[in-house]
KOLTIDO-35876 format. One record per residue (C-alpha): residue in one letter; x, y negated, z. Coordinates in pm, 1 decimal. Example, Ala and Ser with C-alpha at 12.3 -4.5 7.8 and 13.67 -1.06 7.14 Angstrom:
BEGIN
(vexmi 'A' (1230.0 450.0 780.0)) (vexmi 'S' (1367.0 106.0 714.0)) 
END
This chain:
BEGIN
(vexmi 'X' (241.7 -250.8 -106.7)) (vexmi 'X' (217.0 -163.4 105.7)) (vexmi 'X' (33.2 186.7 -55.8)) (vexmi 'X' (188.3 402.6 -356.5)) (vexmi 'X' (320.4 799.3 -384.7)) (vexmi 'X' (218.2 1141.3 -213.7)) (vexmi 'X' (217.0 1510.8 -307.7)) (vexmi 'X' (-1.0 1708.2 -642.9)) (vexmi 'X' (85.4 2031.7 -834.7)) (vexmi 'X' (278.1 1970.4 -1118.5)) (vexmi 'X' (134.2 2158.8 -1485.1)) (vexmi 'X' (480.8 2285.2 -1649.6)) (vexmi 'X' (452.0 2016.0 -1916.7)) (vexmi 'X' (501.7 1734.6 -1646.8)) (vexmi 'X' (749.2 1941.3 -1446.2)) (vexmi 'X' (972.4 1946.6 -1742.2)) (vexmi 'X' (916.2 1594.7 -1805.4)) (vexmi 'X' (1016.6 1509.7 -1468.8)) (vexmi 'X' (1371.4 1704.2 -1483.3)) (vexmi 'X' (1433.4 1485.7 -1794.5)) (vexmi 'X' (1367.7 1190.5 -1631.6)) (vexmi 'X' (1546.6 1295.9 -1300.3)) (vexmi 'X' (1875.6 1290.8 -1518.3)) (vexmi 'X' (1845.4 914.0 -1503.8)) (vexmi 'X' (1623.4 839.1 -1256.7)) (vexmi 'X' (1467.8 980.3 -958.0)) (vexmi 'X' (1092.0 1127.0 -984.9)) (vexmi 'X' (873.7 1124.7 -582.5)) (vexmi 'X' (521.0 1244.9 -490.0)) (vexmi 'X' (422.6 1222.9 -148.0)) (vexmi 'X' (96.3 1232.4 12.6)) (vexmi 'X' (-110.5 1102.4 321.4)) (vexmi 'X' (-376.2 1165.7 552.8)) (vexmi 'X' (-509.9 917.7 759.0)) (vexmi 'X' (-773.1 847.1 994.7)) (vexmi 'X' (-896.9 528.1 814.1)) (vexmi 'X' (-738.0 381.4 530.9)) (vexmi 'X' (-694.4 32.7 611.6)) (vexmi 'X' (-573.0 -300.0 395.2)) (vexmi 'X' (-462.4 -586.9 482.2)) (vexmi 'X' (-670.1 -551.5 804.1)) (vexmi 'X' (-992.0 -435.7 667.6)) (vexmi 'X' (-1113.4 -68.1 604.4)) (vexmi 'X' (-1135.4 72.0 254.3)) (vexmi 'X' (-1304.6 385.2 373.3)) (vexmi 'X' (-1583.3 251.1 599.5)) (vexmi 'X' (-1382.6 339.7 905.9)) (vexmi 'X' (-1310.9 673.1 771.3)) (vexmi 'X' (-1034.3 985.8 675.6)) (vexmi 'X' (-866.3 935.1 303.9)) (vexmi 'X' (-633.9 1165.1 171.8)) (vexmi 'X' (-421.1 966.9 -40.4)) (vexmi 'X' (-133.7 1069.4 -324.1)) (vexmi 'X' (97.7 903.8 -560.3)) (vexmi 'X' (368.3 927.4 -800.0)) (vexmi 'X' (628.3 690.4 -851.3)) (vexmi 'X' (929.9 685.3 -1099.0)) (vexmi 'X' (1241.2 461.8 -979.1)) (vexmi 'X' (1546.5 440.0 -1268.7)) (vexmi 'X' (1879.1 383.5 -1233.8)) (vexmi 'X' (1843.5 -15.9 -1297.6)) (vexmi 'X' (1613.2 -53.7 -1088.0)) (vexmi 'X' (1321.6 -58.3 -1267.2)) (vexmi 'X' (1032.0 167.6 -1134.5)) (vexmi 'X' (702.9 246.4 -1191.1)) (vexmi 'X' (394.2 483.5 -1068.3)) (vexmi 'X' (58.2 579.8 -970.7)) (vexmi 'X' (-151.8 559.1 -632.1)) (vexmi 'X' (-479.0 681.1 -556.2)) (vexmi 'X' (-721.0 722.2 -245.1)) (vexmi 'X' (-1110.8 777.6 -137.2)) (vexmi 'X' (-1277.4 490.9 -80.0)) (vexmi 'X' (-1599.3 338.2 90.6)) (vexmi 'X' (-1770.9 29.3 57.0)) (vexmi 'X' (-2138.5 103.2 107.4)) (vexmi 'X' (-2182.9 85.3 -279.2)) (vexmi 'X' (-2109.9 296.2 -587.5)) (vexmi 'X' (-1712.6 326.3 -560.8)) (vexmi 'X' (-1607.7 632.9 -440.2)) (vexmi 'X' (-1229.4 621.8 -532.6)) (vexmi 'X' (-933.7 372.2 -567.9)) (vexmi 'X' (-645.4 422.7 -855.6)) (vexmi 'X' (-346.4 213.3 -852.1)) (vexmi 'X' (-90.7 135.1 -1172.4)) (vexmi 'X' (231.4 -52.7 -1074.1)) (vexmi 'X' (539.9 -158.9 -1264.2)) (vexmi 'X' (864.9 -340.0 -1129.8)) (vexmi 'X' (1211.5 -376.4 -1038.1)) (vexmi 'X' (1414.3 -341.0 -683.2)) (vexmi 'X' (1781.1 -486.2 -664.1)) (vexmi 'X' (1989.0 -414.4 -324.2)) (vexmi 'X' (2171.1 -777.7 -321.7)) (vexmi 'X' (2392.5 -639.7 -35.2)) (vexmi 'X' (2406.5 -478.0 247.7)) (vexmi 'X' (2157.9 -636.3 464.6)) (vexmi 'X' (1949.5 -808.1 183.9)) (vexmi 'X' (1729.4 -631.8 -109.2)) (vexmi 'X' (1371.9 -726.4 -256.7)) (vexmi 'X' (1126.5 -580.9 -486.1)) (vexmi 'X' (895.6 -763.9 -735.3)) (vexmi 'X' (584.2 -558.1 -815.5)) (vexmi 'X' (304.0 -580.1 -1072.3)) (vexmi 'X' (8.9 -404.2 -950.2)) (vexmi 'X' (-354.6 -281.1 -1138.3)) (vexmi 'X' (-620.9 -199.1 -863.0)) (vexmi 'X' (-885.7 16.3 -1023.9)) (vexmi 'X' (-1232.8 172.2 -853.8)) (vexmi 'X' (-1395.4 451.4 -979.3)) (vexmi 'X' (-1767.1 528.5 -907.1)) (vexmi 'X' (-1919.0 204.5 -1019.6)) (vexmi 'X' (-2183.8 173.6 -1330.1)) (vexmi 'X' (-2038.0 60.0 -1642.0)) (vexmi 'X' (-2201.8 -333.1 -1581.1)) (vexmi 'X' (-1995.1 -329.0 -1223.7)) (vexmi 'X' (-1582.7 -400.3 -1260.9)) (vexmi 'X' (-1447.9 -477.9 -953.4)) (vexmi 'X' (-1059.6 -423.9 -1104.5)) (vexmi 'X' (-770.0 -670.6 -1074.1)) (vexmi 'X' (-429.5 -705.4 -1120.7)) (vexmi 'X' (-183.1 -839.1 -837.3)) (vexmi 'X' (184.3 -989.0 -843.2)) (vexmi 'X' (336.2 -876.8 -534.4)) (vexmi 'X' (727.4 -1035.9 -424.0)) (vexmi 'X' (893.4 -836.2 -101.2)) (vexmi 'X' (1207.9 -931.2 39.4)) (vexmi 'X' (1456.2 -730.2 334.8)) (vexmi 'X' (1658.0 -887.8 569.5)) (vexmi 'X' (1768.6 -595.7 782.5)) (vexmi 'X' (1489.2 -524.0 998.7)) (vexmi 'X' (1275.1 -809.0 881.9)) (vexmi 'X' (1033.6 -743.4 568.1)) (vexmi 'X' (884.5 -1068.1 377.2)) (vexmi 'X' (578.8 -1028.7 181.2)) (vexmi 'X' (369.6 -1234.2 -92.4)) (vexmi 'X' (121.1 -1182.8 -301.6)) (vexmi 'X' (-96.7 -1347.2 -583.6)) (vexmi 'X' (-415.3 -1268.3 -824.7)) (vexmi 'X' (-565.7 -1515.3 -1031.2)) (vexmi 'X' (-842.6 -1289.8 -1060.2)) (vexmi 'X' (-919.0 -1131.3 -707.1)) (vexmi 'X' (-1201.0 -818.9 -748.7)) (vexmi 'X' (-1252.6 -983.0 -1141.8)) (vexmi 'X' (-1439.5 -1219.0 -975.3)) (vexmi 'X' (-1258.3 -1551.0 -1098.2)) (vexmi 'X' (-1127.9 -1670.6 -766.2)) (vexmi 'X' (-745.4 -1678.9 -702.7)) (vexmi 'X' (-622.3 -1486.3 -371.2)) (vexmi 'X' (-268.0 -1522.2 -198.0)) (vexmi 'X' (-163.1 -1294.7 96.4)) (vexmi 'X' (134.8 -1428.9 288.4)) (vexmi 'X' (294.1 -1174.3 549.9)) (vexmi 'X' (605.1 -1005.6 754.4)) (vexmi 'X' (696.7 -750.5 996.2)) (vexmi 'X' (963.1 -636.0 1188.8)) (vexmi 'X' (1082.8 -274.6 1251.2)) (vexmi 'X' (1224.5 -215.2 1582.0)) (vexmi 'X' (1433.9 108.7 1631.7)) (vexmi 'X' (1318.4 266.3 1996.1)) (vexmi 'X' (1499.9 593.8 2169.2)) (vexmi 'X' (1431.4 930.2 2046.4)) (vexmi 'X' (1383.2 756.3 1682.3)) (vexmi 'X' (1100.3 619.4 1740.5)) (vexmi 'X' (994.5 318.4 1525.9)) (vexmi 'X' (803.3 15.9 1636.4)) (vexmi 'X' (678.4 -218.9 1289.5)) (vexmi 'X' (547.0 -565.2 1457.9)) (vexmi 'X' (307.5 -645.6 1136.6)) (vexmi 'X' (129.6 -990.1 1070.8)) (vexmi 'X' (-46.2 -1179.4 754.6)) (vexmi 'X' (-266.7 -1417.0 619.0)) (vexmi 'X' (-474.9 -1418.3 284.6)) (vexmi 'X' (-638.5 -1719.8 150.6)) (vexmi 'X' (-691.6 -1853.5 -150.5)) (vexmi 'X' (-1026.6 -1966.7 -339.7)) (vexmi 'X' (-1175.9 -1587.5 -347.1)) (vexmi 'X' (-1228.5 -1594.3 52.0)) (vexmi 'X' (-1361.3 -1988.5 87.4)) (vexmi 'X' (-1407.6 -2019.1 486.8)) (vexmi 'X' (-1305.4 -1698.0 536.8)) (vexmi 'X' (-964.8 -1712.7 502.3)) (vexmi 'X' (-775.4 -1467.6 784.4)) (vexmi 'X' (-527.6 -1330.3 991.9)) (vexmi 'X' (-434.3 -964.0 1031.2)) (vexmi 'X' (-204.4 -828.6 1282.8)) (vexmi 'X' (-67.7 -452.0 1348.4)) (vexmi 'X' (134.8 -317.5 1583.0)) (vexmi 'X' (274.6 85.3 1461.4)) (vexmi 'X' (463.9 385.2 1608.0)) (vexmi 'X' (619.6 578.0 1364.7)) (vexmi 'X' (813.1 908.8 1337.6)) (vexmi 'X' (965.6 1126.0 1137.2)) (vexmi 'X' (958.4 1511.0 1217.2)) (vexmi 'X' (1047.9 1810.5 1048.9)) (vexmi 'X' (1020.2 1596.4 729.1)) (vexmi 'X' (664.3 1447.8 833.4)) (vexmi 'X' (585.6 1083.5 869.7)) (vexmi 'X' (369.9 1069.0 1180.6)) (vexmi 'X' (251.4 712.2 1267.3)) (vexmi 'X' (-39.7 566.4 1503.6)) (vexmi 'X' (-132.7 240.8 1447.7)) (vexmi 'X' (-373.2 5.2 1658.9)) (vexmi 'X' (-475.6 -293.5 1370.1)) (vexmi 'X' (-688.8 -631.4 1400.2)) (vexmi 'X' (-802.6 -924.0 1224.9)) (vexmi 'X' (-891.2 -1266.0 1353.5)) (vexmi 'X' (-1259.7 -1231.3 1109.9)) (vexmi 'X' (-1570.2 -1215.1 1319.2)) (vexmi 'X' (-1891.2 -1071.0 1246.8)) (vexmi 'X' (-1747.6 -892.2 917.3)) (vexmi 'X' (-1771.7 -576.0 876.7)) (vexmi 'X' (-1463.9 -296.5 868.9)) (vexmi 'X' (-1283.7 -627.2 1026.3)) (vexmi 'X' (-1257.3 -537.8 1381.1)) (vexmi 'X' (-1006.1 -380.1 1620.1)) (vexmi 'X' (-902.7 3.6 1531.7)) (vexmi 'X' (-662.7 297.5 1605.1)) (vexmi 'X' (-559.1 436.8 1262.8)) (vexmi 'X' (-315.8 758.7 1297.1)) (vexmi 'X' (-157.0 929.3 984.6)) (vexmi 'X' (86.1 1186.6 828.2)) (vexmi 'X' (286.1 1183.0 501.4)) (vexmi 'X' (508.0 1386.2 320.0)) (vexmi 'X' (762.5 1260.8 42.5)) (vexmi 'X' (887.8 1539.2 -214.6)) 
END
């Protein structure tokens, strides 16, 4: 998930929403600009830039919820991706914590007989520096097939703080047949004067598929 929050102007309507909410909750935007907006090892944006924002709500309980959108590319129609996500975090103790995440991928752009949008159940779990993740769709891209992604990285802390994320994963499931695959990243992150910077070099194990192959993705963010 990971991919939700970033940074919009608020109408005074919503900004007075949001300090009622912040009385029980906590209300972020942030934003991001990236080189190439990449997932799960394979290019949403055709190997390009996306600007990227999102909204997310987290209460007191732990429940949260929110909104995430980007530009995206597939050499059809769609033109933009918008996210809807419910779900609940719990910090078991110090060391241990894990999120369960119900997500709605929607694209915009397509005609009204094209509906590419499907819903995903996503299950992280932290272990210190080690991050869990699975996911599951019984409807992958509303085309019928079922899709499971299976993955885990590590975040090593480096001088200067610096931040190394070791990154693998593999999807399967009936929705990619013989093309099941592995995806593999390897990111330097840091934060500065309240900036996210990161530079990323990200593969896949798929040949001959385009959007698949080896790249260098750098990006910025900002959380408000």
């Amino acid at each position: 998930m990971s991919r939700l929050m970033k940074s919009i102007k608020v109408p005074v309507l919503f900004t007075t929403l949001f300090i009622s909410l912040e009385v029980i909750g906590d209300v972020s935007v942030n934003t991001t600009i990236t080189s190439d907006y990449v997932f799960r090892g394979i290019s949403q944006t055709n190997s390009s830039p996306a600007i990227q924002v999102g909204l997310n709500y987290q209460h007191d309980s732990g429940l949260f919820l929110g909104t995430w959108a980007s530009n995206v590319d597939f050499d059809d129609d769609a033109n933009a991706e918008v996210d809807y996500y419910v779900g609940y975090t719990s910090e078991i103790n110090e060391i241990f914590s894990y999120d369960i995440t119900y997500a709605h991928y929607t694209y915009l752009g397509y005609s009204s007989a094209v509906d590419a949008n499907y819903g995903e159940l996503v299950i992280n779990a932290y272990l210190n520096a080690f991050t869990l993740n699975l996911a599951y769709t019984a409807d992958y891209a509303n085309a019928g097939d079922t899709a499971q992604y299976i993955g885990g990285s590590y975040d090593l802390s480096l001088p200067n703080e610096y931040v190394m994320t070791l990154q693998a994963g593999y999807s399967l499931g009936n929705a990619f047949k013989d093309n099941e695959y592995v995806d593999y990243s390897v990111t330097l992150a840091k934060t500065l004067y309240k900036f996210d910077f990161s530079a990323a070099v990200i593969n896949t194990d798929l040949s001959n598929v385009d959007n698949a192959d080896l790249r260098f993705v750098i990006g910025v963010s900002r959380s408000f």
